[in-house]
C-alpha positions in Angstrom: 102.4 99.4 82.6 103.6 99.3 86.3 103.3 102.8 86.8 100.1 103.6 84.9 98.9 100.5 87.3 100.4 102.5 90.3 98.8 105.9 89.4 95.1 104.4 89.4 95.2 102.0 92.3 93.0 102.4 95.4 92.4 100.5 98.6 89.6 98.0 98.3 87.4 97.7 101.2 84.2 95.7 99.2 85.7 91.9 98.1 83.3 89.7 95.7 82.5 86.5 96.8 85.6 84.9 95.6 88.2 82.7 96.6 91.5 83.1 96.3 93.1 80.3 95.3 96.3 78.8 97.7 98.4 78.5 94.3 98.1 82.5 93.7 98.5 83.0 97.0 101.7 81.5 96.9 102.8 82.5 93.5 102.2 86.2 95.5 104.2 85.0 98.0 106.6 83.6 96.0 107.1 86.9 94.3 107.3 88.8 97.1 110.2 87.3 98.5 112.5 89.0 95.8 111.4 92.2 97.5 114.6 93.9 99.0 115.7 92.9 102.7 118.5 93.5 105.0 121.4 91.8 104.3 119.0 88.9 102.9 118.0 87.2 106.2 114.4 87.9 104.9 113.3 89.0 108.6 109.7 88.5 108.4 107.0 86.1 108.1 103.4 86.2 107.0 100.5 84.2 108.8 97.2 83.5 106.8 93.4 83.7 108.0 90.7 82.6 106.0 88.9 80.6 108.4 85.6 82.6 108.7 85.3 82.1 113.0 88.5 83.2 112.7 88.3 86.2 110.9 85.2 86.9 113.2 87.2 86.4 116.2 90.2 89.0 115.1 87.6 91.7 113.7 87.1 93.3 117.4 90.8 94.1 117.0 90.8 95.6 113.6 88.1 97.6 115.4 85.4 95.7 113.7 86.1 96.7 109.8 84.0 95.3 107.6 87.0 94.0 105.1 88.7 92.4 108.0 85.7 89.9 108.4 84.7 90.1 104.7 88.0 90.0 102.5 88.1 86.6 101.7 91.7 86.2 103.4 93.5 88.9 105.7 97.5 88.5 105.9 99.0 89.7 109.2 102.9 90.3 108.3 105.1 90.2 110.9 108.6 91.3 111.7 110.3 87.9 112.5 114.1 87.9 113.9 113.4 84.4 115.6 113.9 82.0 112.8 117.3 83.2 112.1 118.5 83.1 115.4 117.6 79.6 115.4 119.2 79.0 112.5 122.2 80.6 114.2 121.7 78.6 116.9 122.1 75.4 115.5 125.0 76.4 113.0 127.2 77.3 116.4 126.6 81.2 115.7 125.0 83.7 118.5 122.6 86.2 116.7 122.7 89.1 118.8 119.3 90.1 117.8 117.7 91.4 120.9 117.2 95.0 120.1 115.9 97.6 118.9 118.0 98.0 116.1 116.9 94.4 114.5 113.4 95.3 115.1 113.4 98.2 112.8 115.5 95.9 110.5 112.9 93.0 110.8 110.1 95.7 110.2 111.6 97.3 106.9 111.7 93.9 105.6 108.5 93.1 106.7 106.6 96.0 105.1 108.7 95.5 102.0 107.2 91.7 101.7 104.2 93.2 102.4 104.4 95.7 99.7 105.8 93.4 97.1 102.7 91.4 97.8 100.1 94.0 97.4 102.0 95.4 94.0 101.8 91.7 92.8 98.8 90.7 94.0 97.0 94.4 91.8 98.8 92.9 89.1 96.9 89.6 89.1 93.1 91.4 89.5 93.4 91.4 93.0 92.1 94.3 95.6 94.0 95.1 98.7 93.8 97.2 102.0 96.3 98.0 104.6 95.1 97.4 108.1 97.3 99.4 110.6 95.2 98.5 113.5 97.3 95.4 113.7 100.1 97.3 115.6 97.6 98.6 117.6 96.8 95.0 119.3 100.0 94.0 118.6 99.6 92.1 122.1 96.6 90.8 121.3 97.4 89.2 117.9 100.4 87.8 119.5 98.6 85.4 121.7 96.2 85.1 118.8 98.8 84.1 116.7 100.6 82.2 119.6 103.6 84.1 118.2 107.1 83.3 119.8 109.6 85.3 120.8 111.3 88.1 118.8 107.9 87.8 116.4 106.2 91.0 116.8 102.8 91.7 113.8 103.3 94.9 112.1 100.6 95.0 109.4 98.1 93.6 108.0 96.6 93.3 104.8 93.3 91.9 103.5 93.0 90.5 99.9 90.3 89.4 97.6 88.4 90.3 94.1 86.8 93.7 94.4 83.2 93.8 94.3 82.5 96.7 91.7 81.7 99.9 91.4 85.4 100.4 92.5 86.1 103.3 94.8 86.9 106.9 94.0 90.4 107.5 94.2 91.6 109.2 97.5 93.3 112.6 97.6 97.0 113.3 97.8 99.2 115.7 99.0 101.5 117.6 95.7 104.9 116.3 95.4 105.9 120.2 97.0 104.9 118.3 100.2 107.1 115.8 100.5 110.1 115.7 98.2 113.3 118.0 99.3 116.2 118.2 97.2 119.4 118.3 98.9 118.3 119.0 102.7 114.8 119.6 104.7 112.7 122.9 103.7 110.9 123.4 106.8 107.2 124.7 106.1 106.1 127.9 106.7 102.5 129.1 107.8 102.1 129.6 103.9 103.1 126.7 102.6 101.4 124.6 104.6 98.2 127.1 103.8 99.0 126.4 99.7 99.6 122.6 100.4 96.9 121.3 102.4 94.5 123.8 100.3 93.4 121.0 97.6 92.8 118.6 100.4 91.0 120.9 102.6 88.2 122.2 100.0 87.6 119.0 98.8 83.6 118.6 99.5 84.0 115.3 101.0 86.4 116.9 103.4 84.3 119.8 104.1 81.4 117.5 105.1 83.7 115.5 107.0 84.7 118.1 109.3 80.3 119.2 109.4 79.9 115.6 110.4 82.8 115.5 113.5 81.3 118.9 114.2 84.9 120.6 113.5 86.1 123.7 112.7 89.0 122.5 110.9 90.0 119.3 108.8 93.4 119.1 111.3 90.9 118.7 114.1 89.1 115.5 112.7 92.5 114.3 112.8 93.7 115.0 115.8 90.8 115.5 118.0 88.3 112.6 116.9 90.6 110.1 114.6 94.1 110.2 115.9 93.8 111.3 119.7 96.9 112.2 121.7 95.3 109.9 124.4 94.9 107.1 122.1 98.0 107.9 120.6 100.1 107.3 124.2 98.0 104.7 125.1 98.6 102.5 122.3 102.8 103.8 122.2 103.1 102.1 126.0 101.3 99.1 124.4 103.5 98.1 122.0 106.5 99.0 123.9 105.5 96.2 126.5 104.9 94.2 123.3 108.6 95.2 122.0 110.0 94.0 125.8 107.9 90.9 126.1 109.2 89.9 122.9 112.6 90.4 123.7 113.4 93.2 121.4 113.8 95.6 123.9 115.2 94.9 127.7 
């Protein structure tokens, strides 16, 4: 059941006019919070918007997506070190927690909480859709959020019924792509020409890259969608984010 549920799921941008109830939402959460974490200190946190201003306020930094004003909630999952160190704190033990290393602990377990959630929350009729522009304005969110120190957003996620048609199903890359048995085959120019050849003549692609005015699909990527500029911009960003929380000096 699970993985015929897996094999037809798709991001849901188009929510019904529905609430979602707080006792799902917790049952979600509740669920969850079995998900795997590092050496269970459960490292994250979770903070829920459904206020409407609210949402309306955060859309300019989701870079105004519809779903992000529209879903009826958005979840913004965060990678959280400060409630255990003050636990630690008051139990007479020093959490050395200020580093790198914790972050990248704090955001595994993070994006495994989220996951759980989105896998439960498809299992209960629910529609979902990752919104990675939350690490973009990581510093904005934060004094949004009036998060604390060592509490850094990572994701979020909006959630709701889906309004129906449902989408077509995106493409993916064959499992030649990205599975390696034993070490790393690096990619030659010919295998990456037999792997990326679905994807490329797919006639929504091929009108994508008419519409960017393109020559190839790789350029809508890296030219118009994922810029290097954008790219370095938004890396300084959230390293000052990553020192101004105290997870890097």
């Amino acid at each position: 059941m699970l993985l015929n549920s897996m094999k037809n799921r798709r991001s849901v941008r188009k929510y019904a006019d529905r609430s979602v109830s707080d006792s799902l939402l917790n049952e979600l959460f509740e669920v969850a919070a079995r998900a795997s974490n590092t050496g269970n200190m459960q490292l994250y946190s979770v903070v829920v918007t459904r206020d409407k201003a609210n949402k309306e306020k955060q859309a300019p930094l989701h870079f105004n997506q519809k779903m992000a004003t529209e879903a009826p909630v958005v979840l913004t999952f965060c990678a959280d070190a400060n409630r255990f160190v003050k636990w630690a704190a008051n139990r007479k033990a020093e959490a050395g927690f200020n580093n790198l290393q914790t972050f990248i602990a704090a955001t595994i377990d993070a994006m495994l909480f989220a996951q759980a959630f989105c896998y439960a929350a498809e299992a209960r009729g629910l529609g979902i859709c990752f919104l990675g522009t939350t690490a973009y304005n990581a510093d904005k969110f934060i004094k949004e959020f009036k998060l604390p120190r060592l509490v850094v957003p990572v994701v979020a996620v909006t959630a709701g019924y889906p309004a129906e048609p449902l989408p077509p199903h995106t493409e993916r890359l064959p499992l030649a792509a990205i599975v390696h048995k034993e070490e790393y085959a690096d990619f030659t120019p010919e295998s990456i020409n037999a792997l990326y050849k679905d994807k490329e003549e797919l006639e929504v692609n091929i009108q994508y890259v008419k519409e960017n005015n393109k020559e190839t699909l790789a350029q809508v990527f890296t030219d118009v969608r994922y810029t290097k500029q954008n790219n370095e911009y938004f890396s300084d960003v959230f390293l000052q984010v990553l020192k101004d929380q105290g997870f890097l000096q």
